[in-house]
KEKOLVEX-634263 format. One record per residue (C-alpha): residue in one letter; x, y, z; residue number from 1. Coordinates in Angstrom, 2 decimals, padded with zeros to 5 digits, always signed. Layout:
<type=A, px=X, py=Y, pz=Z, seq=NUM>;
...
//
This chain:
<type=X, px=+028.45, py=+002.31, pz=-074.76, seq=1>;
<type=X, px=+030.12, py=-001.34, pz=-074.36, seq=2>;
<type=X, px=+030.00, py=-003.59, pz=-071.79, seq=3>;
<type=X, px=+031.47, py=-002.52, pz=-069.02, seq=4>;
<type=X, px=+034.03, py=-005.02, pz=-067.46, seq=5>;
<type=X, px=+033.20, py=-007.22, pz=-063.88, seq=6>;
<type=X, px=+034.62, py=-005.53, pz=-060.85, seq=7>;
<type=X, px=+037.47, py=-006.79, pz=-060.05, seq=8>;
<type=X, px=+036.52, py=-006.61, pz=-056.15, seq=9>;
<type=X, px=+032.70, py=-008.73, pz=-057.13, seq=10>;
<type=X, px=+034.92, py=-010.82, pz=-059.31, seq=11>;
<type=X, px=+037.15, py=-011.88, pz=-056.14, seq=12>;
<type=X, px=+034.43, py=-012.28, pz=-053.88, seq=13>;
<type=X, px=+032.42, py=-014.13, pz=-055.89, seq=14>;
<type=X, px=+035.18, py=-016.81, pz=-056.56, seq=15>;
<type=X, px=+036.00, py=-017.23, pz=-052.99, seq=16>;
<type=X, px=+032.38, py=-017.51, pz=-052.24, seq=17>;
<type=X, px=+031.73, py=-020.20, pz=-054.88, seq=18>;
<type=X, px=+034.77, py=-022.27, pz=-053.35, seq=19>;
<type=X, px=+033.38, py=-022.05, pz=-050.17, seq=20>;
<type=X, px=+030.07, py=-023.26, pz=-050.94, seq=21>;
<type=X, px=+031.64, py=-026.24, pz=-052.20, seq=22>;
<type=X, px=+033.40, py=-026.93, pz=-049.35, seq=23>;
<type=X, px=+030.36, py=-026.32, pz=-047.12, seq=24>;
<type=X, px=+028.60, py=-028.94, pz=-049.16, seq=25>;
<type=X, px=+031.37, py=-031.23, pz=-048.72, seq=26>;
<type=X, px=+031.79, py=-031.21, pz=-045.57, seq=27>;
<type=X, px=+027.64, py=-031.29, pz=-045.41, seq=28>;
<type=X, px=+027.08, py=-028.04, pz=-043.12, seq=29>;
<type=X, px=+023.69, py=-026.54, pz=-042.31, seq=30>;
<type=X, px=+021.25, py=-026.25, pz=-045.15, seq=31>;
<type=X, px=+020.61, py=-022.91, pz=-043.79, seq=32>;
<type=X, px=+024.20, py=-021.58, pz=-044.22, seq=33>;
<type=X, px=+024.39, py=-023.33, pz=-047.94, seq=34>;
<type=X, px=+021.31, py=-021.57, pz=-049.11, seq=35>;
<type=X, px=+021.96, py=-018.15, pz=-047.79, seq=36>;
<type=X, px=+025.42, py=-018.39, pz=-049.52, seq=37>;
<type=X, px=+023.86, py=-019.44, pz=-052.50, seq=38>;
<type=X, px=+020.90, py=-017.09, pz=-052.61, seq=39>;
<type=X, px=+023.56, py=-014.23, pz=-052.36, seq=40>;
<type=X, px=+025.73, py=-015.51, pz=-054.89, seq=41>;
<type=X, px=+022.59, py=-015.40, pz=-057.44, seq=42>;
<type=X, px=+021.62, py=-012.50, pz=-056.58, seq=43>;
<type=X, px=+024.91, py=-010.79, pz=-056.76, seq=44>;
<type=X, px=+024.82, py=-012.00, pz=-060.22, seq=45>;
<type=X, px=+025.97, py=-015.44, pz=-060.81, seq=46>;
<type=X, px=+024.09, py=-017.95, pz=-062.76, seq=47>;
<type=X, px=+021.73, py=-021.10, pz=-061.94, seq=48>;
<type=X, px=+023.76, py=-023.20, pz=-064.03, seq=49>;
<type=X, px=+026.92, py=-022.30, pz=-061.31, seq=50>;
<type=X, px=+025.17, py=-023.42, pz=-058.49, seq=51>;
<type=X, px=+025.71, py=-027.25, pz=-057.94, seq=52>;
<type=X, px=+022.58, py=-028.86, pz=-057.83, seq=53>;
<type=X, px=+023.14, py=-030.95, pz=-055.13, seq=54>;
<type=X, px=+022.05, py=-028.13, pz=-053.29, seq=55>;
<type=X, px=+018.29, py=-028.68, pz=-054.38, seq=56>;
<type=X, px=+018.34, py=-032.34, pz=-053.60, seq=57>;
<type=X, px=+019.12, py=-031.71, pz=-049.77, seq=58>;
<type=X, px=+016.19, py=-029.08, pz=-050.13, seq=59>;
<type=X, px=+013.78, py=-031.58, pz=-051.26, seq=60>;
<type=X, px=+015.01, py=-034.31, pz=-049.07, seq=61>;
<type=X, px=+015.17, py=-032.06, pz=-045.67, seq=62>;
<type=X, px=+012.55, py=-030.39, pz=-045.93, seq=63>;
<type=X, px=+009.95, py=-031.61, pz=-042.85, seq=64>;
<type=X, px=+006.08, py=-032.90, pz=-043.50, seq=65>;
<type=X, px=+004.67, py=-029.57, pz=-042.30, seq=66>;
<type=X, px=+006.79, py=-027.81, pz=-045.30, seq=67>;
<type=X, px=+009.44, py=-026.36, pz=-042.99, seq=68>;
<type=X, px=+013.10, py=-026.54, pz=-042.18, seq=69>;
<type=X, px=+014.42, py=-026.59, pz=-038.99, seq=70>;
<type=X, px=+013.02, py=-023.21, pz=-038.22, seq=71>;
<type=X, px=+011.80, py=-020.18, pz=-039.50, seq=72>;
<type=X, px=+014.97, py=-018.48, pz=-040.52, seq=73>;
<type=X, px=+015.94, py=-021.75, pz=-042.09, seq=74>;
<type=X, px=+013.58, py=-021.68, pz=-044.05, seq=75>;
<type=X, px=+013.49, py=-018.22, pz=-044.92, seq=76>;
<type=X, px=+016.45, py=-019.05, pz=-046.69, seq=77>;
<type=X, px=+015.72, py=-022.06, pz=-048.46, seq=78>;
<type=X, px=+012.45, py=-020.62, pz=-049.73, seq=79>;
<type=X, px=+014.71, py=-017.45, pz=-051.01, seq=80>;
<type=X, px=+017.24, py=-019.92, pz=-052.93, seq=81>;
<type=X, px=+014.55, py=-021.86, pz=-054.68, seq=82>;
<type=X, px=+012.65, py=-019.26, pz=-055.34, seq=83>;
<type=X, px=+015.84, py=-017.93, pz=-057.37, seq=84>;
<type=X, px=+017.69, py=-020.99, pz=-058.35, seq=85>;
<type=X, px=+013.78, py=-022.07, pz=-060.39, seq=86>;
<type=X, px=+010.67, py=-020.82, pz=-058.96, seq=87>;
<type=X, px=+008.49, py=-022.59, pz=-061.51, seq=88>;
<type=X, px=+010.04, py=-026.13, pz=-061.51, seq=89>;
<type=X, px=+010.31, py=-026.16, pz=-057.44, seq=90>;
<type=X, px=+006.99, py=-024.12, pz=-056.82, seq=91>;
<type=X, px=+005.23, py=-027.01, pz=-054.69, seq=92>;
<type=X, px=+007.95, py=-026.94, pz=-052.63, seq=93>;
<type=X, px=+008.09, py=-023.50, pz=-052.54, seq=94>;
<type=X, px=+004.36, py=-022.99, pz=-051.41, seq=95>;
<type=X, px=+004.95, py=-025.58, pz=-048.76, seq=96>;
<type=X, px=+007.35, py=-023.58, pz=-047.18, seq=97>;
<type=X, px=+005.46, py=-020.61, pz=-047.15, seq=98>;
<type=X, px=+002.90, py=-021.99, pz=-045.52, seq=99>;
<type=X, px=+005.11, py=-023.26, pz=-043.36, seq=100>;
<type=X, px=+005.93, py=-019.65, pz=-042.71, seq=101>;
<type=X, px=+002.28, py=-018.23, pz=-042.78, seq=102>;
<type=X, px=+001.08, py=-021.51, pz=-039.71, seq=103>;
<type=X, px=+003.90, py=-020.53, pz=-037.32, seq=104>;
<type=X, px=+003.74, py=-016.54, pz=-036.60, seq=105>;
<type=X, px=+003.54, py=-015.74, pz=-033.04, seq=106>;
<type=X, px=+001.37, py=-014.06, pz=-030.93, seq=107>;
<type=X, px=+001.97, py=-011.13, pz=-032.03, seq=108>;
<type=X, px=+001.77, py=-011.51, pz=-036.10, seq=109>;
<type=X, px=+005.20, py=-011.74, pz=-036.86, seq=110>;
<type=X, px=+008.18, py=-014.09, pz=-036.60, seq=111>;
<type=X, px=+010.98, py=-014.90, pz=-034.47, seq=112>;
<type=X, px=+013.04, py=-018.13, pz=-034.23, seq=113>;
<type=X, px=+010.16, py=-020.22, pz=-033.74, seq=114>;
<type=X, px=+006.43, py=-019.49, pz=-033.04, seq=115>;
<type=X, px=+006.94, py=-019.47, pz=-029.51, seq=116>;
<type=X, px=+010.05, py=-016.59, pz=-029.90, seq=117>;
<type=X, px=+009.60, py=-013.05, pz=-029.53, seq=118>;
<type=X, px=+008.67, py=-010.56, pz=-032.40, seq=119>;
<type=X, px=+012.54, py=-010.04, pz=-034.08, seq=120>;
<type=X, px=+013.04, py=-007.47, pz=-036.96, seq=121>;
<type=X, px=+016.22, py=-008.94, pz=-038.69, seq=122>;
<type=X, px=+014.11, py=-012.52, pz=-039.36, seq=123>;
<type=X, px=+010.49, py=-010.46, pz=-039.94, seq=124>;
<type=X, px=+012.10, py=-008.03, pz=-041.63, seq=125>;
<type=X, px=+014.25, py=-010.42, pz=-043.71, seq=126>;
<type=X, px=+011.28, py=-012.51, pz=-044.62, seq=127>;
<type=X, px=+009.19, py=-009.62, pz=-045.92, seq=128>;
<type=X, px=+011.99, py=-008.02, pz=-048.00, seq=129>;
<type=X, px=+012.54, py=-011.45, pz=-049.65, seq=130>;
<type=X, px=+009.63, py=-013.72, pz=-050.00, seq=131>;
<type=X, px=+007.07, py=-011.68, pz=-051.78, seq=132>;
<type=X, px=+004.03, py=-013.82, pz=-051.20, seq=133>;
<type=X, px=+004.01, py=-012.89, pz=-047.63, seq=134>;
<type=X, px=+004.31, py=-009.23, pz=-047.99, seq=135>;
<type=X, px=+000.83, py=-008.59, pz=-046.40, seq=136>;
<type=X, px=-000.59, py=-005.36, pz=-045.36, seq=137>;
<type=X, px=-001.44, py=-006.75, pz=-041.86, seq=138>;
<type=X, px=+002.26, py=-008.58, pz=-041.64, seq=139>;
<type=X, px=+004.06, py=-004.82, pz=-042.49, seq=140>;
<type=X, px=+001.60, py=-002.75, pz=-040.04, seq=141>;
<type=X, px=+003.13, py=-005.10, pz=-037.49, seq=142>;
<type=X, px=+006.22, py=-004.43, pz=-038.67, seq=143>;
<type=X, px=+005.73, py=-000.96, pz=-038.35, seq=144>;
<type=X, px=+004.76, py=-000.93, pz=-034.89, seq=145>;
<type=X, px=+007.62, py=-003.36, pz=-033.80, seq=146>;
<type=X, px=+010.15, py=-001.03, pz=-035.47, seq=147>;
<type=X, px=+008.43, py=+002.54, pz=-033.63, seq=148>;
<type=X, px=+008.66, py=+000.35, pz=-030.24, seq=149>;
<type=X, px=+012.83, py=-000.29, pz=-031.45, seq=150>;
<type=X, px=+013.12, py=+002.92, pz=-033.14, seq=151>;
<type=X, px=+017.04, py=+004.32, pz=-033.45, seq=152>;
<type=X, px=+018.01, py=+001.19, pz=-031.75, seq=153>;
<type=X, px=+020.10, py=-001.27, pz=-033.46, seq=154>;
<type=X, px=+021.40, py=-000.13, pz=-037.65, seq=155>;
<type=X, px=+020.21, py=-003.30, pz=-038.89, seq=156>;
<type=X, px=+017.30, py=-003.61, pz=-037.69, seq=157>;
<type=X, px=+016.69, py=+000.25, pz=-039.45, seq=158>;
<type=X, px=+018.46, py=-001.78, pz=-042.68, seq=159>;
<type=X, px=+015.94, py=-004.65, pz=-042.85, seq=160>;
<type=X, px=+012.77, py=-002.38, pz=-041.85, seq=161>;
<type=X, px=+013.69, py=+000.12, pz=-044.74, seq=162>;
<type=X, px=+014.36, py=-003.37, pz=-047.27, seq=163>;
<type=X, px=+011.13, py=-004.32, pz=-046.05, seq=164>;
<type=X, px=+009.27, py=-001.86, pz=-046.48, seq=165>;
<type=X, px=+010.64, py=-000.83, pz=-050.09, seq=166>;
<type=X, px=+010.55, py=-004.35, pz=-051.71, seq=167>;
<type=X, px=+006.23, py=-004.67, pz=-050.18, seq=168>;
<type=X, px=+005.94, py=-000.65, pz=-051.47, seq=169>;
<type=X, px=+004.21, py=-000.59, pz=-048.24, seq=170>;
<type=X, px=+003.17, py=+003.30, pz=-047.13, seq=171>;
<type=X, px=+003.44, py=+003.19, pz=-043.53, seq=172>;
<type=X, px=+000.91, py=+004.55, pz=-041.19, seq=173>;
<type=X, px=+003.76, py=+007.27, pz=-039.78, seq=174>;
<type=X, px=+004.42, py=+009.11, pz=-043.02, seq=175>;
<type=X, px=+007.54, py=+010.43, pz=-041.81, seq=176>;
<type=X, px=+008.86, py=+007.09, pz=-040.50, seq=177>;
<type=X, px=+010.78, py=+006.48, pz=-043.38, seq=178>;
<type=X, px=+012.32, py=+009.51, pz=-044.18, seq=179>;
<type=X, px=+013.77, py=+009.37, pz=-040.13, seq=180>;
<type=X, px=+015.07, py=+006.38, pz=-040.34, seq=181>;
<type=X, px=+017.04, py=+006.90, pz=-043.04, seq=182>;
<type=X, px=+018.69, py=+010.10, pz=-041.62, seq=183>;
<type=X, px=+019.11, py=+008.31, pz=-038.66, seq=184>;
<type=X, px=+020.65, py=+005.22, pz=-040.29, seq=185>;
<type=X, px=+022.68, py=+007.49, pz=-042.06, seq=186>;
<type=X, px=+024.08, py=+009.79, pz=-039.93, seq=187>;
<type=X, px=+025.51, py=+006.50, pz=-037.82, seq=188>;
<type=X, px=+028.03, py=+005.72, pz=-040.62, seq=189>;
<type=X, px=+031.16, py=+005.81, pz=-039.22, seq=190>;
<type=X, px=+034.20, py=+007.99, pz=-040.66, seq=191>;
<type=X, px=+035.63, py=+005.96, pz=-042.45, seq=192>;
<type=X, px=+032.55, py=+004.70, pz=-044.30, seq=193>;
<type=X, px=+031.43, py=+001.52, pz=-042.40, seq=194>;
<type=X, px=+028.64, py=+000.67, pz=-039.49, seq=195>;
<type=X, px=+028.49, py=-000.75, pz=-036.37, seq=196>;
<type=X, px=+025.36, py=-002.09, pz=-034.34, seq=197>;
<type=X, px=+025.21, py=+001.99, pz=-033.71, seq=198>;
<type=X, px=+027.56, py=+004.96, pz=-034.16, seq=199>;
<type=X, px=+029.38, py=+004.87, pz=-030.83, seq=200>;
<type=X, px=+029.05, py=+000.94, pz=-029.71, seq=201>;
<type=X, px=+032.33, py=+000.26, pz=-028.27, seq=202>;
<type=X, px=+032.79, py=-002.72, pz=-030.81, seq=203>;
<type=X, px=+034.67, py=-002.64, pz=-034.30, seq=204>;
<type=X, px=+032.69, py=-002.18, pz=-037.41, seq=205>;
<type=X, px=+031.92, py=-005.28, pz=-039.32, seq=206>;
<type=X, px=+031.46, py=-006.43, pz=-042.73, seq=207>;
<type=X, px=+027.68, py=-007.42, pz=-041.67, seq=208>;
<type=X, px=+026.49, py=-004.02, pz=-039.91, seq=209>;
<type=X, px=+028.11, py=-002.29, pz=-043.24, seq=210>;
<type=X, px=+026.70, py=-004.00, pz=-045.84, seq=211>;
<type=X, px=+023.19, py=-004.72, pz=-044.21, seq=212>;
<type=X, px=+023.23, py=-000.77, pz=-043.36, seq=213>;
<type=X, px=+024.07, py=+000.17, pz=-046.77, seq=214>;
<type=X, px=+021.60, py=-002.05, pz=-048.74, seq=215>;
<type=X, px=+018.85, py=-000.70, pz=-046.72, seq=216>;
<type=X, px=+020.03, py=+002.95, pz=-047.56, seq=217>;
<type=X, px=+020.18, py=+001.95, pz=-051.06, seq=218>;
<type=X, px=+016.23, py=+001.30, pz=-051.32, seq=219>;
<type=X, px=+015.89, py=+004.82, pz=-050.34, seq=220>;
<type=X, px=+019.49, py=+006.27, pz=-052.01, seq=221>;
<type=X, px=+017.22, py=+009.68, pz=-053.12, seq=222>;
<type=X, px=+017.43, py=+010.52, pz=-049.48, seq=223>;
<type=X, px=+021.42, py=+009.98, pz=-049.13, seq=224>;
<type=X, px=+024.54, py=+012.02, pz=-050.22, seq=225>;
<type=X, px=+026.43, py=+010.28, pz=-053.25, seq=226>;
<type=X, px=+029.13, py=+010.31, pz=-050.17, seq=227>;
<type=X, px=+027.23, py=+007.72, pz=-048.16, seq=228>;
<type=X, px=+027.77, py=+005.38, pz=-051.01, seq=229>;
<type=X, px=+031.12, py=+006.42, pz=-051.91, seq=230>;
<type=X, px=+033.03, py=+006.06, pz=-048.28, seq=231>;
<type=X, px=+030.82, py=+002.71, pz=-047.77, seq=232>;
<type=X, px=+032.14, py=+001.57, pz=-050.86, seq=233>;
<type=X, px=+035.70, py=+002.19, pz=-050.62, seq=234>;
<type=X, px=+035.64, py=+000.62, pz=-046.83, seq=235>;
<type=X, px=+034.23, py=-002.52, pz=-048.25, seq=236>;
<type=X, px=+037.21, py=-002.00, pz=-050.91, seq=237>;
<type=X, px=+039.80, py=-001.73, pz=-048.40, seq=238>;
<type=X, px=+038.80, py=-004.47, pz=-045.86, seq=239>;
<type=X, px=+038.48, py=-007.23, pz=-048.24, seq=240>;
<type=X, px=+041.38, py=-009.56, pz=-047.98, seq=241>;
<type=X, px=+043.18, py=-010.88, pz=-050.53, seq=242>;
<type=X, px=+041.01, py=-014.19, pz=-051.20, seq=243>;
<type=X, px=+037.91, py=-011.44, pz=-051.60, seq=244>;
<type=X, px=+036.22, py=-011.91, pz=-048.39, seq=245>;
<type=X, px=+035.86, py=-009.64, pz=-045.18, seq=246>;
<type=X, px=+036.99, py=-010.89, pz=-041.72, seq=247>;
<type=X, px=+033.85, py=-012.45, pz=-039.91, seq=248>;
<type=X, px=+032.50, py=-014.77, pz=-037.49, seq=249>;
<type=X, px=+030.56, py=-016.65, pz=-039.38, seq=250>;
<type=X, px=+032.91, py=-016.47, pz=-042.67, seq=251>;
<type=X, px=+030.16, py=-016.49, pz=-045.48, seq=252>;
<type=X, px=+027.33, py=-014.64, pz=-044.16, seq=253>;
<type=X, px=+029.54, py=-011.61, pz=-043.75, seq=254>;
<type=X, px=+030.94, py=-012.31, pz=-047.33, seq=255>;
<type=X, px=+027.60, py=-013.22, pz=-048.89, seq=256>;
<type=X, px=+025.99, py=-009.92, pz=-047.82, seq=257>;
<type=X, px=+029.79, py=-008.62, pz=-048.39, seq=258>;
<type=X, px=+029.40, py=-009.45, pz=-051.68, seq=259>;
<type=X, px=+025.95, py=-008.19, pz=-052.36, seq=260>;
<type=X, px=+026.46, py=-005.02, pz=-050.87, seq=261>;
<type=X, px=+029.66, py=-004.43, pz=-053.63, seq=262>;
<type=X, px=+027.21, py=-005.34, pz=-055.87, seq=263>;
<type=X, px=+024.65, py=-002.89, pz=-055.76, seq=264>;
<type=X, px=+027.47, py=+000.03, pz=-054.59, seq=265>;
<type=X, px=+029.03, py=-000.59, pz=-058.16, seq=266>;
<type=X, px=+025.89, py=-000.26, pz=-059.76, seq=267>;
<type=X, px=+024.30, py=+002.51, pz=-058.18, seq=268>;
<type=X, px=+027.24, py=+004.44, pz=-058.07, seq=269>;
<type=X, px=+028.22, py=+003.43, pz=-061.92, seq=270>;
<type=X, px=+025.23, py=+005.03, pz=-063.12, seq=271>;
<type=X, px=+025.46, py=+008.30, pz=-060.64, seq=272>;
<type=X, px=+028.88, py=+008.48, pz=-062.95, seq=273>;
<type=X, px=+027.59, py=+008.45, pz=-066.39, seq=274>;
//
C-alpha cells in the first residue's frame, strides 16, 4: 500500500497551532504554555526543524539555579519539549530539571503545584506518563493509592492514571484496577461521543475532558468498542472550527491535546480499517 494522505482535520489543526505558537512567542507568553504547545505539536507529528528555536533559548535562559521553572507543572512541560525537540544535545539541562522534579515531591511522594501542594493526579499523573526517568515503582504505588482514594471521580484524572500507568508498564497492586477504570471511563462518554468532568456534570463537554478521556482509553483500546473511538472521533470532527481548533478557555491547551487526540483516533482507527 502507498502512503496514505495527512488528515485533512490534523492538517488544519496543526497549521493553526503552529501560527499560534508564533504569536505566543511574540507576544513572549508563559514558557509553560509555549512548550506544552510545542511538545503536542511534535508529538502529533510535526518536525524539530518546524519548531522555532527560539523556543530553546528561553529554556536555557529561564530555567532557575535549582534546575526548575517556575513550578512543577512548568517544568513538566519544558522537560517534555526538550526531551522531544533533542534529548541528547539538551540532556544537562534535561537532568537538571528532573532533579528538579525528583527534590520537590511532597509529603506524600508525589506532586502537586509546588512541594508544599496537595497530592494532584492530572500533574503526577502527567509527569509519569511523560518523563520516563521518573517512572518509579515507589512514585506509581503512590499513584495507585491516590487514584483508589479518587476512584470514579473526575474522567481525567481516570485519563492520566490509565496514561500513567501504561507508558511505566506498571502492574498495579489491585489487579482489577485497570480493567474498572476503563469501563468506568468509558461508560461516561457522552452520546454524542465527547466527555465531561463526569457523565451527568451539569457543564458542556469540552475539547479537554474529550481528548484527555480518549487518549487514556486508547492505552488500553483492547478493552473498548471500536464505537468508543468512532463517536469520539467524529465529535472532535464536528466541533473543530474552521481555523482547526476547538472552542476553549485556554485556546491552545484544548487544541494541543485537540490535536493529539485526532492524531492517535486516525491512527488507531486507520489500522482497525485495513
Amino acid at each position: 500500500m502507498g502512503n496514505k494522505l495527512p488528515n485533512l482535520s490534523v492538517l488544519k489543526a496543526t497549521a493553526s497551532l503552529r501560527a499560534m505558537l508564533k504569536e505566543m512567542l511574540t507576544k513572549d507568553l508563559e514558557l509553560r504554555r509555549i512548550t506544552k504547545t510545542a511538545s503536542l505539536l511534535l508529538m502529533s507529528g510535526l518536525s524539530s526543524s518546524s519548531i522555532p528555536k527560539r523556543i530553546i533559548d528561553r529554556c536555557k535562559n529561564e530555567q532557575n539555579k535549582d534546575g526548575g521553572w517556575v513550578a512543577i507543572t512548568d517544568t513538566i512541560w519544558n522537560v517534555v519539549f526538550l526531551s522531544l525537540y533533542d534529548e541528547n544535545t539538551h540532556q544537562q539541562i534535561i537532568d537538571n530539571g528532573i532533579k528538579y522534579l525528583e527534590a520537590n515531591t511532597n509529603k506524600s511522594g508525589l506532586w502537586g503545584r509546588s512541594s508544599r501542594d496537595m497530592s494532584r493526579i492530572p500533574v503526577s499523573g502527567l509527569l509519569l506518563a511523560m518523563i520516563p526517568q521518573l517512572q518509579k515503582q515507589c512514585y506509581l504505588q503512590n499513584l495507585e493509592e491516590l487514584w483508589k482514594s479518587e476512584i470514579n471521580s473526575l474522567t481525567y484524572k481516570a485519563a492520566y492514571t490509565l496514561m500513567a500507568f501504561s507508558s511505566s508498564e506498571y502492574v498495579p497492586q489491585d489487579s482489577k484496577i485497570i480493567s474498572e477504570t476503563v469501563s468506568w471511563l468509558s461508560m461516561n462518554q457522552r452520546q454524542d461521543g465527547s466527555f465531561a468532568p463526569w457523565k451527568e456534570h451539569p457543564v458542556a463537554s469540552d475539547v479537554f475532558c474529550t481528548s484527555i478521556a480518549i487518549l487514556g482509553l486508547l492505552r488500553h483500546k483492547d478493552m473498548v468498542s471500536i464505537d468508543v473511538f468512532k463517536n469520539t472521533l467524529k465529535w472532535l470532527e464536528d466541533n473543530q472550527l474552521k481555523n482547526g481548533i476547538w472552542a476553549f478557555h485556554e485556546i491552545e491547551d484544548g487544541a494541543s491535546w485537540g490535536l493529539y487526540a485526532l492524531k492517535m483516533l486516525n491512527e488507531h482507527l486507520g489500522t482497525v480499517n485495513e
